[in-house]
C-alpha positions in Angstrom: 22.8 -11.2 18.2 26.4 -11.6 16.8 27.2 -13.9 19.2 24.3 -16.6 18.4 25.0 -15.8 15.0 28.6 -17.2 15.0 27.0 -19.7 17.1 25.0 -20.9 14.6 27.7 -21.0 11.9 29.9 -23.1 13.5 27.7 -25.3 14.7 26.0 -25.6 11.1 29.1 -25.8 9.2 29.8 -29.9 9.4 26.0 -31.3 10.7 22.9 -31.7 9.1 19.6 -30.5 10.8 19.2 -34.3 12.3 22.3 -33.8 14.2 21.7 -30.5 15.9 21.3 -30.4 19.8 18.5 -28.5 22.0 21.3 -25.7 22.1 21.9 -25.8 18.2 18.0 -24.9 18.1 18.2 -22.4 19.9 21.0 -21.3 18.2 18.7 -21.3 15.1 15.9 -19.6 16.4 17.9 -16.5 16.9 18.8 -16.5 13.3 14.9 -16.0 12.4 13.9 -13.3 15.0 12.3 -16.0 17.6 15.3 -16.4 20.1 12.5 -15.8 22.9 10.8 -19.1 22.1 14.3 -20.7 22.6 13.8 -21.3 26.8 10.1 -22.8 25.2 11.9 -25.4 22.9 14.1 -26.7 25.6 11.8 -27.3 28.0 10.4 -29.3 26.0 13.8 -31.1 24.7 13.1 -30.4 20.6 16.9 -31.2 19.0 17.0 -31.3 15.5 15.2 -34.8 14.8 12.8 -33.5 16.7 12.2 -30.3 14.8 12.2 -32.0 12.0 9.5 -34.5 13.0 7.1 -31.7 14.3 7.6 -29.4 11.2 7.0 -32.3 8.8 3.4 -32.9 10.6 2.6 -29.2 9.6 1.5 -26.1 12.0 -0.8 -28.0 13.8 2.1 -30.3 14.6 4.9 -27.9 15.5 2.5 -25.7 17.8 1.8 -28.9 19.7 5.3 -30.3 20.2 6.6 -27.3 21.6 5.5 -26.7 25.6 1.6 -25.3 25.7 0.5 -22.0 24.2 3.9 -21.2 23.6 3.9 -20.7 19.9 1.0 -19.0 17.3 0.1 -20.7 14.1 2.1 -17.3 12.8 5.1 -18.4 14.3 5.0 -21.7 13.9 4.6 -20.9 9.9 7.8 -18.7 10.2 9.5 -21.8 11.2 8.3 -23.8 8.4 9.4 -21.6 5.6 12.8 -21.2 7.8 13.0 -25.1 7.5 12.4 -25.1 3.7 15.5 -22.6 3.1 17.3 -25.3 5.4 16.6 -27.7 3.0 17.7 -26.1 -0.3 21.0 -25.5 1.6 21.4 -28.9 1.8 21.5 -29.3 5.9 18.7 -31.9 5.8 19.6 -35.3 5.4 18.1 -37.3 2.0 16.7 -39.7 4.6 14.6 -37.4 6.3 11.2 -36.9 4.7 11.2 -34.1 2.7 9.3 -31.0 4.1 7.8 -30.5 0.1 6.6 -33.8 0.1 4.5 -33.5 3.6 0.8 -32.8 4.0 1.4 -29.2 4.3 1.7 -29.0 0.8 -1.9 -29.5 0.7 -3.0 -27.6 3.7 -0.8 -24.9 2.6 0.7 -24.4 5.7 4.2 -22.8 5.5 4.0 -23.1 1.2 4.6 -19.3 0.7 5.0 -19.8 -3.1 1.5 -21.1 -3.2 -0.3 -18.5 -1.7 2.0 -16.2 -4.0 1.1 -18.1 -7.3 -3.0 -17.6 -5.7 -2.6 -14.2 -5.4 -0.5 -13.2 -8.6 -3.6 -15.7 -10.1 -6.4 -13.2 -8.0 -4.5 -9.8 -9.2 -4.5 -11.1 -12.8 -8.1 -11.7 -13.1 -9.4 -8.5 -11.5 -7.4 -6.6 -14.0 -9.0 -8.4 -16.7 -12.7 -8.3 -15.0 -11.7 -4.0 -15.0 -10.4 -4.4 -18.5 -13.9 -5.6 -19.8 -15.8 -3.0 -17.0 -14.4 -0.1 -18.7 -15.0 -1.4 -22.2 -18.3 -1.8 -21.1 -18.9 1.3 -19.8 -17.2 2.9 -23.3 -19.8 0.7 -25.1 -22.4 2.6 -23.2 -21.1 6.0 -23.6 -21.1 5.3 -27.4 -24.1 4.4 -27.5 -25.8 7.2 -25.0 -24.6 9.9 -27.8 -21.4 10.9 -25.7 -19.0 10.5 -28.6 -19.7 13.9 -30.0 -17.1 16.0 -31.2 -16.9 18.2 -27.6 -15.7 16.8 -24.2 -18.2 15.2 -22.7 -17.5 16.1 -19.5 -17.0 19.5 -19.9 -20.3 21.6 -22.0 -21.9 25.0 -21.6 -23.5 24.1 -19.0 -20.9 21.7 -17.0 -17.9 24.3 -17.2 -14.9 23.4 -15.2 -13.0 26.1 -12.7 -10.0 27.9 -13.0 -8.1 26.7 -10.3 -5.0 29.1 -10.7 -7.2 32.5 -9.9 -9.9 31.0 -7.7 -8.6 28.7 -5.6 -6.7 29.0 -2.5 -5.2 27.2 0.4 -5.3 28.6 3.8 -4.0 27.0 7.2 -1.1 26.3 8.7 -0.2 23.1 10.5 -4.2 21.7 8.5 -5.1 23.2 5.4 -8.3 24.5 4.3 -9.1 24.5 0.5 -11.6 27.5 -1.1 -12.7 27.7 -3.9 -14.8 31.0 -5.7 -17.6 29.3 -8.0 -19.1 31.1 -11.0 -22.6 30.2 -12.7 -22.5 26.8 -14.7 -18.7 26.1 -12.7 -18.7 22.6 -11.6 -15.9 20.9 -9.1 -15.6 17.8 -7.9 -14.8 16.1 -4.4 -14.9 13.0 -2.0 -18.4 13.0 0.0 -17.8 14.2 3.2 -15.0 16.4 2.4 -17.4 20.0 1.9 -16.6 22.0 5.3 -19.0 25.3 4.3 -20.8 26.7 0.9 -23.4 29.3 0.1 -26.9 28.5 -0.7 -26.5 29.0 -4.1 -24.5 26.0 -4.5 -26.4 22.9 -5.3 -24.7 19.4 -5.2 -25.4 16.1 -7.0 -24.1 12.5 -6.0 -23.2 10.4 -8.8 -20.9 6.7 -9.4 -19.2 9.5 -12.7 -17.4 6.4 -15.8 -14.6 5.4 -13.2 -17.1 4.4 -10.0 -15.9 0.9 -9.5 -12.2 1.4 -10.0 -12.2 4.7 -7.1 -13.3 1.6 -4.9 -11.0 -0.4 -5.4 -8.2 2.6 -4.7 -9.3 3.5 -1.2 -11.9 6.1 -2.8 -15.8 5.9 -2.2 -17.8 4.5 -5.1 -19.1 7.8 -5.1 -18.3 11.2 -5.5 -20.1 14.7 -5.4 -20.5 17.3 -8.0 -20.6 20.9 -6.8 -22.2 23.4 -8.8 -23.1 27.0 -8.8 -26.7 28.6 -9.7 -26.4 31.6 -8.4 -27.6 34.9 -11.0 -25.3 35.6 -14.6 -22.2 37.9 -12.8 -22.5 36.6 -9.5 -19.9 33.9 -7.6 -19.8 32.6 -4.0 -17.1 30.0 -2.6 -17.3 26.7 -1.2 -14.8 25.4 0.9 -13.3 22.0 1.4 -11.0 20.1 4.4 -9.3 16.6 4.7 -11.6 14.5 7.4 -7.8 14.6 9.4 -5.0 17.0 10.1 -3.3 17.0 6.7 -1.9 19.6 3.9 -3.3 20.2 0.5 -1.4 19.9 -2.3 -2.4 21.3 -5.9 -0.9 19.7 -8.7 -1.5 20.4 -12.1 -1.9 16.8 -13.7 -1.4 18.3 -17.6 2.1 19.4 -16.6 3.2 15.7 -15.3 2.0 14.1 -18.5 -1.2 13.9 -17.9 -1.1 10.3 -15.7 -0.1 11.4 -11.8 -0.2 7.9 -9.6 -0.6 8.5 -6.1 -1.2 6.2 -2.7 -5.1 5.1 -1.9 -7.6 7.8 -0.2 -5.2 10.7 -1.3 -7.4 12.7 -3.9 -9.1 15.6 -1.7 -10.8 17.4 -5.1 -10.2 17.6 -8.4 -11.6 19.3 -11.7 -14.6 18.1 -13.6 -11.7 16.6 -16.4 -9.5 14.8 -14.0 -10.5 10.9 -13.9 -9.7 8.5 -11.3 -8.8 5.4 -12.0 -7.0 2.0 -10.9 -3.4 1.3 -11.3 -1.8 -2.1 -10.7 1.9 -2.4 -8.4 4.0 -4.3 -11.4 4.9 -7.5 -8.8 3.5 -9.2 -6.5 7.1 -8.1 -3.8 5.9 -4.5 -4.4 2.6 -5.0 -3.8 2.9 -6.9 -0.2 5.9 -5.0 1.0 5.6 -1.7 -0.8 3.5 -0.4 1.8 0.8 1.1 0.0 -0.9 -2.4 -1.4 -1.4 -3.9 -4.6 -3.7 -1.2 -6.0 -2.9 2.8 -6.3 -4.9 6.0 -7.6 -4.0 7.1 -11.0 -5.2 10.6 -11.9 -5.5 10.6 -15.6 -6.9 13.6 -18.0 -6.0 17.8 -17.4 -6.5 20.4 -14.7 -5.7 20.5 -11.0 -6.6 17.6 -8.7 -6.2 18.1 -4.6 -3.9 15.6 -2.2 -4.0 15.3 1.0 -0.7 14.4 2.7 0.4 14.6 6.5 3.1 16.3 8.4 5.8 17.9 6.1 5.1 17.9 2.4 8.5 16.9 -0.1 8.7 18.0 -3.5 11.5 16.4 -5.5 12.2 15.7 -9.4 14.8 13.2 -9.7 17.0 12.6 -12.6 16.9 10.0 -15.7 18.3 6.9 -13.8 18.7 9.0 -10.3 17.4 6.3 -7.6 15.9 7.1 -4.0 14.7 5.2 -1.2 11.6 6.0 0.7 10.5 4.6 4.1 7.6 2.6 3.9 4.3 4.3 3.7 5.7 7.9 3.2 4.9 8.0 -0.4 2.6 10.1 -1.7 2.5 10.1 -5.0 4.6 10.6 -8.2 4.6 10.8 -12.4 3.5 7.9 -13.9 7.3 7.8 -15.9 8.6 6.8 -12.6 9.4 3.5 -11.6 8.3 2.0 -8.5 9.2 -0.9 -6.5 10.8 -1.7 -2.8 14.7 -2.8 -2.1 15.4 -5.2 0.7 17.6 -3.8 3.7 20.8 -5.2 4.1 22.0 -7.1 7.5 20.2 -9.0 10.4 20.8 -6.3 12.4 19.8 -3.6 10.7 16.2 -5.3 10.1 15.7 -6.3 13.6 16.8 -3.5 14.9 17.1 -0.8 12.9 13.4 0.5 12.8 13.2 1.0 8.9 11.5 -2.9 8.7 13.1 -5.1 6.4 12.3 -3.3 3.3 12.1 0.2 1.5 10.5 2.1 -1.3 12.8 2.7 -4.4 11.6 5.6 -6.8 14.0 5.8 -10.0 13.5 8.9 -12.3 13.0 11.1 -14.1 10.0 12.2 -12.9 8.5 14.2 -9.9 7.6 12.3 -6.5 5.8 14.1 -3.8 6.9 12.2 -0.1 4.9 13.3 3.5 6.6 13.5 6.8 4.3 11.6 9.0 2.1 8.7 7.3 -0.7 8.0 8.5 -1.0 4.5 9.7 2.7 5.6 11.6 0.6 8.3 13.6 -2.1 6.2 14.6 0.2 3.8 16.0 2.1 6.5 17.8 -1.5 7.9 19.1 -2.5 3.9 20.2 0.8 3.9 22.0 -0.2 7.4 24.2 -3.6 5.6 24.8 -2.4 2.3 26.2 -0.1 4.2 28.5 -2.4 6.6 29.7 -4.9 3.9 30.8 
């Protein structure tokens, strides 16, 4: 790699993009992570004029001026947006036609700062279409008679559960969470995620005020109330377990500031007074390269809500100003003081080959984080791997 590096530095230095040879190209294409398509654009004798002609006719044009089946529309996009950064460094000559000035401006082929602009433009109006959702819904509340003076979602006859005395976790590599229900005590959960419960539990599905925004955060639109009817001085236990090998962890969401953000699909249970509810990544950079998308889970409200997490489960509270950097996908959630965005990995060689990817989460404090050992979208690949082999 350092050797078509330098390569491609020297050569660079004194020509323009019109002047480079079939080797200059090649040269190039290590630069960008496709030196095996170099042997491709040889054989089919693309200098630097040439290049430029294809990449100026869009994807269509590059993938047919280079030998057949040899490159993907991905690939050949890569190259486009290379081509660009070639041009605000000044390597292409004022006579060649100018790559922003082509028809791929219009097709959109290799105009990343389009489909940017399109997406920050998509990300801005759902937030506004949730804004006027939830006023909606308050409007309805009001006018249903919920704005008493007590909680609405906690009355006489929807009581809540003392998590700290009747609740517990059991397991050892996979977790099993139990929990000893009174008359009138109500938890609730994901659908799918009871394992047992006695017959005097009954169990209602139901959207609850936050249904639309626990779909767009990797929750169901629905969730399931669990409640016990059993006789006055009697209690029985329901029990409840991830739908994959994973720990439980309780966290108290009062005691974080009552706002606990965590990665989509996470929440296992919760209590009656814990809502769920969408929180946007602050940039567009975060969002694609963050590894956990544009939308997370924010737990708002009091009392204990359930995560599941994989492998071995990190605690940590950093410091006021105290930075850390997280591999991609390990986070699992953290207090809503804490700032969140993703750091760029420095050198070509450490983001080719270093296994990290090009970029990392960074977490700055104060506040609490909670990290896992073993995401899951890194242990599915690992399992697809031991498949393909086996077969």
């Amino acid at each position: 790699v350092g050797h078509y590096f330098n390569t491609y530095q020297e050569a660079m230095t004194n020509k323009v993009v019109e002047e480079w040879t079939t080797d200059d190209v090649a040269s190039w294409l290590n630069t960008i992570g496709l030196g095996h398509k170099a042997t491709a654009f040889g054989d089919s004798s693309i200098d630097g004029a040439a290049l430029l002609k294809a990449c100026n006719s869009g994807t269509t044009g590059l993938v047919d001026a280079v030998a057949p089946s040899s490159l993907s529309n991905l690939q050949a996009k890569k190259i486009l947006r290379a081509m660009e950064k070639e041009k605000q460094k000044s390597r292409i000559s004022p006579v060649a036609a100018p790559l922003s000035e082509t028809p791929t401006r219009d097709t959109g082929d290799g105009n990343l700062e389009v489909e940017n602009q399109a997406l920050k433009k998509t990300l801005s109006e759902l937030k506004s279409t949730m804004s006027t959702l939830q006023a909606e819904l308050a409007t309805l509340k009001l006018n249903s008679g919920g704005s008493s003076g007590s909680n609405p979602t906690e009355t006489q006859h929807h009581r809540s559960v003392n998590f700290c005395t009747k609740a517990v976790i059991s397991g050892n590599q996979t977790h099993i969470l139990t929990v000893t229900l009174s008359p009138g005590e109500r938890v609730r959960a994901e659908p799918g995620s009871m394992m047992h419960m006695s017959s005097w539990i009954n169990f209602e599905t139901k959207t609850g005020r936050q249904g639309l925004s626990r779909m767009l955060t990797g929750q169901r639109m629905f969730l399931t109330e669990f409640v016990y009817s059993g006789p006055a001085g009697t209690a029985d236990t329901i029990a409840f377990a991830s739908d994959f090998p994973a720990q439980i962890v309780p966290v108290r969401v009062d005691d974080h500031g009552g706002n606990i953000i965590c990665q989509k699909g996470s929440l296992l249970c919760s209590a009656i007074t814990v809502d769920c509810r969408v929180e946007f990544t602050q940039s567009f950079m975060t969002g694609f390269f963050g590894g956990e998308g544009f939308i997370l889970q924010g737990l708002r409200g009091s009392g204990y809500a359930f995560l599941v997490a994989r492998g071995v489960v990190v605690k940590r509270t950093l410091g006021p100003g105290e930075r850390l950097r997280v591999a991609t996908g390990s986070l699992v959630g953290f207090e809503g003081r804490v700032k969140y965005d993703v750091e760029m990995l420095r050198g070509i060689t450490n983001a080719l080959f270093g296994g990290e990817g090009l970029f990392v989460t960074t977490l700055t404090g104060p506040g609490v984080i909670w990290l896992e050992s073993q995401p899951l979208d890194r242990l599915m690949a690992q399992v697809s791997d031991r498949v393909k082999q086996s077969l």
